[in-house]
Wavefront OBJ file of the C-alpha trace (Angstrom):
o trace
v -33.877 22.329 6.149
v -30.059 22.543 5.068
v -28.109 24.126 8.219
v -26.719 26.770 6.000
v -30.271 28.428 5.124
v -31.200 27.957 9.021
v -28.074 30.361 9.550
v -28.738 32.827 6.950
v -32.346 32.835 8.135
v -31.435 33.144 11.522
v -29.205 35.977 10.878
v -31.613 37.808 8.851
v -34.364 37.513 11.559
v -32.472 38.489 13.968
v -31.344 41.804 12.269
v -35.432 41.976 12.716
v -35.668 41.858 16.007
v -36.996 38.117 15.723
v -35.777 34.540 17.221
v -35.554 32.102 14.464
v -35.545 28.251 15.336
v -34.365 25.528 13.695
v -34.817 22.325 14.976
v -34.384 19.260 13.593
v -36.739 16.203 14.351
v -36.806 12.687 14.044
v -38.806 9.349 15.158
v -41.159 9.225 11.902
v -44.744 7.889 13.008
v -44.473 6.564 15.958
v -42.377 9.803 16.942
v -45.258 11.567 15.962
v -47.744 9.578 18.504
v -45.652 8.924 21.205
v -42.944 11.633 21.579
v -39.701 12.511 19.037
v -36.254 13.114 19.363
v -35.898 17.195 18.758
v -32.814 19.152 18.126
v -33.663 22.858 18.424
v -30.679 25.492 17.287
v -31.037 28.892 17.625
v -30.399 31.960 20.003
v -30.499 30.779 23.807
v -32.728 32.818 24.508
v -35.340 30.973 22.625
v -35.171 27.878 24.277
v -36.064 29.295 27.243
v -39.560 30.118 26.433
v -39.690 27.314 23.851
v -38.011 24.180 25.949
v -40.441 23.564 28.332
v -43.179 22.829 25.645
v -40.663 20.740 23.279
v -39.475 19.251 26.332
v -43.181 17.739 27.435
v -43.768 16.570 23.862
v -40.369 14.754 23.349
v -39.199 11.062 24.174
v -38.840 10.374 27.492
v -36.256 8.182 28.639
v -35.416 7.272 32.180
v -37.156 10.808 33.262
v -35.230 12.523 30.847
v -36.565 14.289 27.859
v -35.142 13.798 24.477
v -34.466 17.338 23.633
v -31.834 19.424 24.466
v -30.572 23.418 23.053
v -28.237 22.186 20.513
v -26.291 25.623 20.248
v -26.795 28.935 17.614
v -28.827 29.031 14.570
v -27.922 26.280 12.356
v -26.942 24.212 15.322
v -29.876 22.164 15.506
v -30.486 21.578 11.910
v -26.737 20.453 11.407
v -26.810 17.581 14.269
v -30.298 16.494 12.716
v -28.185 16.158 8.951
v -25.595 14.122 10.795
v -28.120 11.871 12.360
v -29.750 10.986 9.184
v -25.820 9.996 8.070
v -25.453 8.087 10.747
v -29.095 6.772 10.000
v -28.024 5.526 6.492
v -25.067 3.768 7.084
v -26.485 2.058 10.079
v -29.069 0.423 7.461
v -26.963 -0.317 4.759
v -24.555 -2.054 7.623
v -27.819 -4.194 8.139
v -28.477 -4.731 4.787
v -24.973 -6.257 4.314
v -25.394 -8.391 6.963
v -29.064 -9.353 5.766
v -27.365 -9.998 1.945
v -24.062 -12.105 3.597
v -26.806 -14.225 5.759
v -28.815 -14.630 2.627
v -26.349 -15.307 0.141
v -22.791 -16.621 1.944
v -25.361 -18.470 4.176
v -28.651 -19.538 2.361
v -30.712 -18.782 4.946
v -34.166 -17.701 4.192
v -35.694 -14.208 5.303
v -37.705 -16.190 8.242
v -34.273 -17.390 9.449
v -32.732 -14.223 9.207
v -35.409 -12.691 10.934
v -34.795 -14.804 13.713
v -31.013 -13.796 13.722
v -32.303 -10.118 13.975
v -34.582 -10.913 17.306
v -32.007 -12.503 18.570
v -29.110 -10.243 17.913
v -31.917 -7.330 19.447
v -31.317 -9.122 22.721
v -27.682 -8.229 23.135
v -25.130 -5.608 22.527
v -26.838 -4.880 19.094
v -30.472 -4.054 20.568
v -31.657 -1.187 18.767
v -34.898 0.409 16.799
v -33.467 -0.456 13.317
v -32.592 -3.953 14.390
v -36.092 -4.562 16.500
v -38.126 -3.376 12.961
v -35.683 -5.367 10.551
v -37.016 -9.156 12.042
v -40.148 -7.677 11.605
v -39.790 -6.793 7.842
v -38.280 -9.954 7.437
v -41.333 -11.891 8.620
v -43.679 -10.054 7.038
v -45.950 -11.872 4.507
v -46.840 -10.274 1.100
v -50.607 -11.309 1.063
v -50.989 -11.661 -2.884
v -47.957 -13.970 -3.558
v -47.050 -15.539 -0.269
v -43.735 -14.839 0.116
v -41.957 -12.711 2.175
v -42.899 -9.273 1.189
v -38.779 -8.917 1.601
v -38.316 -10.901 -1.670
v -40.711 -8.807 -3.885
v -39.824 -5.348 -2.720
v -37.821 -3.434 -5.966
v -34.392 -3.618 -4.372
v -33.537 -0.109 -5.822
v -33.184 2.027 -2.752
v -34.897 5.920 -2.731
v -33.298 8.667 -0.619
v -34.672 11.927 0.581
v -31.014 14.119 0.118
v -29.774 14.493 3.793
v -27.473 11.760 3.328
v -26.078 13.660 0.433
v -26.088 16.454 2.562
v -23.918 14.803 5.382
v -21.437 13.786 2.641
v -21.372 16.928 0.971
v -20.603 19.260 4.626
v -18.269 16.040 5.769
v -16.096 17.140 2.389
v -16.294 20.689 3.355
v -15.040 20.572 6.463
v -12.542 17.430 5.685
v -13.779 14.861 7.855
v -13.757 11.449 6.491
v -17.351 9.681 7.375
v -16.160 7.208 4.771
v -19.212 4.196 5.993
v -21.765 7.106 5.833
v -20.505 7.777 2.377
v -20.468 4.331 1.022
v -23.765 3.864 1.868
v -25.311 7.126 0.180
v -23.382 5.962 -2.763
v -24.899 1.788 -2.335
v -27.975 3.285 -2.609
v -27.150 5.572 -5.938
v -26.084 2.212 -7.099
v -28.880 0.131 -5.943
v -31.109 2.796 -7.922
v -29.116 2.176 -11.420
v -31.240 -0.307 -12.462
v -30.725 -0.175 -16.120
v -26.778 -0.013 -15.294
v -26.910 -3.157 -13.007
v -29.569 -4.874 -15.533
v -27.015 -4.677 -18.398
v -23.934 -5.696 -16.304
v -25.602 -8.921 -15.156
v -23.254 -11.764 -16.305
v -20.102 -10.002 -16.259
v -17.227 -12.273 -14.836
v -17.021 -13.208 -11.540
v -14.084 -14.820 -11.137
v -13.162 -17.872 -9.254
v -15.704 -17.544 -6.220
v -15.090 -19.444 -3.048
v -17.016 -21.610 -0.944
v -19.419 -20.892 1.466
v -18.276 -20.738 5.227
v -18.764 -24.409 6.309
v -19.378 -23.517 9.902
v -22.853 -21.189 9.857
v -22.990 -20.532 13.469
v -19.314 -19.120 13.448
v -20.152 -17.291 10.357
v -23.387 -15.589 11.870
v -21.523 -14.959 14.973
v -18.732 -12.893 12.747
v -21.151 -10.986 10.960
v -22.663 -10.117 14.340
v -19.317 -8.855 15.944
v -18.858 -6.975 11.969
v -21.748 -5.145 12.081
v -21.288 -3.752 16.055
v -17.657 -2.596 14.839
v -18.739 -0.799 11.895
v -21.483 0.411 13.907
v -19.028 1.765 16.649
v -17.469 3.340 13.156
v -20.319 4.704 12.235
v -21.090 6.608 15.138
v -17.502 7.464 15.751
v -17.316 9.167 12.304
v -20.528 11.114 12.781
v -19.655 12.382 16.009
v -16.344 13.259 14.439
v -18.714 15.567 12.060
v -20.487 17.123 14.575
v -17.672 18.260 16.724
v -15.901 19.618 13.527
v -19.134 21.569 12.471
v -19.208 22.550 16.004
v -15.101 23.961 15.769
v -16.366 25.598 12.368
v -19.390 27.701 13.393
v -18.670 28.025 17.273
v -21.591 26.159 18.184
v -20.323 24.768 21.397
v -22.526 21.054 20.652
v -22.223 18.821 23.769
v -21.950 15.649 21.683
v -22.863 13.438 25.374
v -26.161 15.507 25.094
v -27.327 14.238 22.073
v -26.054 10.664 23.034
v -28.447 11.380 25.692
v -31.611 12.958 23.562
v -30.896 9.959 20.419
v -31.777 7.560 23.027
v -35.914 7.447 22.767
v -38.016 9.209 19.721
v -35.491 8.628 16.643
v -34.985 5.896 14.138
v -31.418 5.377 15.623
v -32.086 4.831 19.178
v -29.938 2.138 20.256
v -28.459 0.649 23.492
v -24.898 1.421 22.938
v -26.111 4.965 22.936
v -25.813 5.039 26.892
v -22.181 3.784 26.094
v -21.252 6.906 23.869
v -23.051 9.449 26.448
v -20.204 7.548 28.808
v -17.472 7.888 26.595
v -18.178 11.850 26.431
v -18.770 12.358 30.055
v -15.480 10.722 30.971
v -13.764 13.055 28.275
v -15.615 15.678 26.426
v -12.430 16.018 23.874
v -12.189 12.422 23.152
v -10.258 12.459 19.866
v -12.133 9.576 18.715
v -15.163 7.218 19.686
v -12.979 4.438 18.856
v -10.810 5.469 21.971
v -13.049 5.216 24.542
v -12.367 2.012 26.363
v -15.194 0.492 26.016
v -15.483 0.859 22.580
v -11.621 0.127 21.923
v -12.436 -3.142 24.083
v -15.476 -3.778 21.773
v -13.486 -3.695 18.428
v -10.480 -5.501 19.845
v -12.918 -8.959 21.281
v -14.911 -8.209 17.352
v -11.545 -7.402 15.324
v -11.095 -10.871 13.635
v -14.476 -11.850 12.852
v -14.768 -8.316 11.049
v -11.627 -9.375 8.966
v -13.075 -12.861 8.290
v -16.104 -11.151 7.081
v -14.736 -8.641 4.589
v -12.389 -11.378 3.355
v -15.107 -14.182 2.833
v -17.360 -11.547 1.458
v -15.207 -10.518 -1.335
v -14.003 -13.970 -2.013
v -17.622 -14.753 -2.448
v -18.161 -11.803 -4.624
v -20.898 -10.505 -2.413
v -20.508 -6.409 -2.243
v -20.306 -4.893 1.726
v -18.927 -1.447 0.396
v -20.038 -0.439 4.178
v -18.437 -3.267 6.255
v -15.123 -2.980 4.222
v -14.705 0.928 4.324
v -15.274 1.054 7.737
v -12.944 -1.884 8.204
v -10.125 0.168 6.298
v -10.884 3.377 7.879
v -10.210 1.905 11.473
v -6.783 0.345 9.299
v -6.126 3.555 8.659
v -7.026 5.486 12.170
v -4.574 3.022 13.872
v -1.337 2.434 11.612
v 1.985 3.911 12.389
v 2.309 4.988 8.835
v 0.416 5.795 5.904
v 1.535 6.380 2.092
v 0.348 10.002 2.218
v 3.959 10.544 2.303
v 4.602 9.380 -1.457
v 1.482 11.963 -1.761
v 3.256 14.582 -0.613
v 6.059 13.771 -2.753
v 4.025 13.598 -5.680
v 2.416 16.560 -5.092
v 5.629 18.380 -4.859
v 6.882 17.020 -7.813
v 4.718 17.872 -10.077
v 3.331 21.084 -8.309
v 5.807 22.561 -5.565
v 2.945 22.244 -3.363
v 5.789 21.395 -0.271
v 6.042 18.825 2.439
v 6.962 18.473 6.175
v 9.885 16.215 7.485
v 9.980 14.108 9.915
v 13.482 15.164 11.158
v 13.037 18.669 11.281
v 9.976 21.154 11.410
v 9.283 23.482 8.596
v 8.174 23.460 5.092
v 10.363 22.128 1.954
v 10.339 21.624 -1.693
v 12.310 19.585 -3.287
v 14.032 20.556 -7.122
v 13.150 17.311 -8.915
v 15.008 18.300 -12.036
v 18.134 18.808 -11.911
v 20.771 17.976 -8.574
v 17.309 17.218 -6.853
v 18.375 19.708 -3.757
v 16.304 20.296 -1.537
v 15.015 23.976 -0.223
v 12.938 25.193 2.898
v 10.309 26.811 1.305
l 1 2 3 4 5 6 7 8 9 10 11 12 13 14 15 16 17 18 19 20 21 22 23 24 25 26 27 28 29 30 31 32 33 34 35 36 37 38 39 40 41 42 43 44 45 46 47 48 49 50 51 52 53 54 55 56 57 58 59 60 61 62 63 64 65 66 67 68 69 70 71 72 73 74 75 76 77 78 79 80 81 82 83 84 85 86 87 88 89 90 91 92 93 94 95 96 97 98 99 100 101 102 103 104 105 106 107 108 109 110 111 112 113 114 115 116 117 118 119 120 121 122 123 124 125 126 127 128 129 130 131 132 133 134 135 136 137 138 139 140 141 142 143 144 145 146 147 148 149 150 151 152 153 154 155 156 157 158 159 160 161 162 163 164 165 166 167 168 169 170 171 172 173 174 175 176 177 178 179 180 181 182 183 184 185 186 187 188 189 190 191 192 193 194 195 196 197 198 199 200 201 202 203 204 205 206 207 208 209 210 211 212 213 214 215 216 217 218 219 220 221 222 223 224 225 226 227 228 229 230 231 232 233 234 235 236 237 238 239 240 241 242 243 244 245 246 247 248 249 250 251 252 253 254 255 256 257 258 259 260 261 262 263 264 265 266 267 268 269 270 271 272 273 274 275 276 277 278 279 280 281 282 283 284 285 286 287 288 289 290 291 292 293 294 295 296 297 298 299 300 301 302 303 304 305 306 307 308 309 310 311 312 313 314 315 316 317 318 319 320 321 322 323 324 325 326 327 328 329 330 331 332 333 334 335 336 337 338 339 340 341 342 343 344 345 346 347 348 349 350 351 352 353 354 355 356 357 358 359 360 361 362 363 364 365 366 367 368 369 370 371 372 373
């Protein structure tokens, strides 16, 4: 359900005397069998008559159950959106690395698979990277080729990705990876648009990396960092929605409860619960040191892979936005200022100054003095 009916229907419940819960779920089938990831919101209260049961039928990891009180009445709903964010531009990161193996590369989806397996063995081990060699080897049984190739590549969505985008607006947070790849999959689903643009120029493409090890090794240490951005930007979400509505989210709790049950259960999620623990106002994932450290080894082989990508003409709208947000997180200075000027220009909207506090406007006509506003 969309966190802002949760609150409205928590609020009118509660006029009624009544505890309303909203919690949000994930882990699909296998969830469903052997224990999900649940994010209950509502009154405090509630949980503690209601944790103990959701608490036995959750994930367990390590002894620990994959549940937790997310905070008040949309609460729980809100984190689950995010999630699902953070769930689609993990797998459109994968499918960009999938399409660059393919297509820089050449390799076939039985290769590829094999790159998956082995990347699940190291820093990238995760649900969505385990199940991706498996798609990859699978066999369609009436042609013979890997079912991969004869899937539709138009990609269906069920709206909580929207919904992520849509409350990241809202609130002004920039989840720019989560957006590109709600928008990659609008795109992938404009069949008739993409059948009719076939054949437009390309442009003088360039070669294919001649080193394929290297390459696979820089797509590797591309998809961790946009990962890391990933995550960063959806925690960045949470804790915003958190300011907002006064929810109070611990956001190393659901590090912790993400860890068994859901679709993005990964490693590195031990690594964030870390990060949080060590400073629960971490201005940034990207901060933490181990994360910082992870970017900083990966940093060049990200750039090699946006650059051969587009040189190539093979799209990665995920890999390069995240790329350019972490650009933009880290520079001294960004053109915002001309922005500003702009903006004052033709509006008298104002701008700050670096020399001085205050607000000013400038007179553009005219002797072009400027006045504190």
């Amino acid at each position: 359900a969309l966190y802002t009916d949760t609150i409205r229907r928590e609020a009118a419940l509660r006029a009624r005397g009544l505890h309303f819960v909203g919690a949000g779920i994930s882990g699909g089938e296998e969830g469903a069998l052997n224990g999900p990831s649940i994010m209950p919101g509502g009154p405090a209260e509630s949980y503690e008559a209601l944790g103990p049961l959701l608490e036995t039928i959750a994930a367990q990891v390590d002894g620990t159950p994959c549940c937790t009180h997310i905070g008040p009445d949309g609460a729980g709903h809100f984190v689950k959106m995010v999630h699902n964010g953070i769930e689609y531009a993990d797998m459109q990161l994968i499918g960009e690395a999938y399409h660059l193996l393919r297509d820089a590369l050449g390799y076939d989806a039985g290769q590829i698979a094999d790159v998956f397996a082995d990347w699940n063995t190291g820093t990238l081990e995760s649900y969505l990277i385990e199940i991706t060699a498996e798609v990859l080897r699978q066999i369609d049984a009436a042609t013979g080729r890997p079912l991969v190739d004869v899937i539709v590549d138009a990609a269906e969505q069920k709206g909580t990705g929207r919904w992520t985008v849509k409350a990241a607006l809202d609130l002004g947070v920039p989840v720019t990876g989560i957006a590109e790849a709600v928008f990659a999959r609008a795109l992938s689903g404009s069949r008739d648009q993409r059948a009719a643009a076939r054949g437009l120029a390309a442009g003088n493409l360039g070669a294919a990396p001649a080193d394929a090890a290297q390459f696979t090794e820089d797509i590797r240490a591309a998809l961790y960092a946009s990962k890391i951005v990933a995550y960063a930007q959806g925690f960045d979400q949470i804790a915003a929605g958190s300011a907002e509505y006064g929810w109070n989210v611990d956001r190393a709790a659901l590090a912790t409860i993400w860890r068994g049950g859901c679709i993005i259960r990964a490693q590195f999620l031990n690594r964030i619960k870390e990060a949080y623990d060590a400073d629960p106002a971490l201005p940034s994932l990207i901060l933490a040191p181990y994360f910082r450290d992870a970017i900083e080894v990966g940093i060049d082989s990200w750039r090699r892979v946006v650059v051969t990508a587009t040189a190539l003409g093979i799209p990665i709208p995920a890999f390069a936005s995240s790329l350019s947000y972490y650009d933009g997180l880290r520079a001294d200075r960004l053109p915002a200022a001309l922005t500003q000027g702009q903006r004052d220009f033709f509006g008298a909207h104002t701008y700050e100054r670096t020399d001085k506090p205050g607000k000013f406007h400038t007179l553009w006509s005219g002797d072009r003095s400027e006045i504190q506003a």
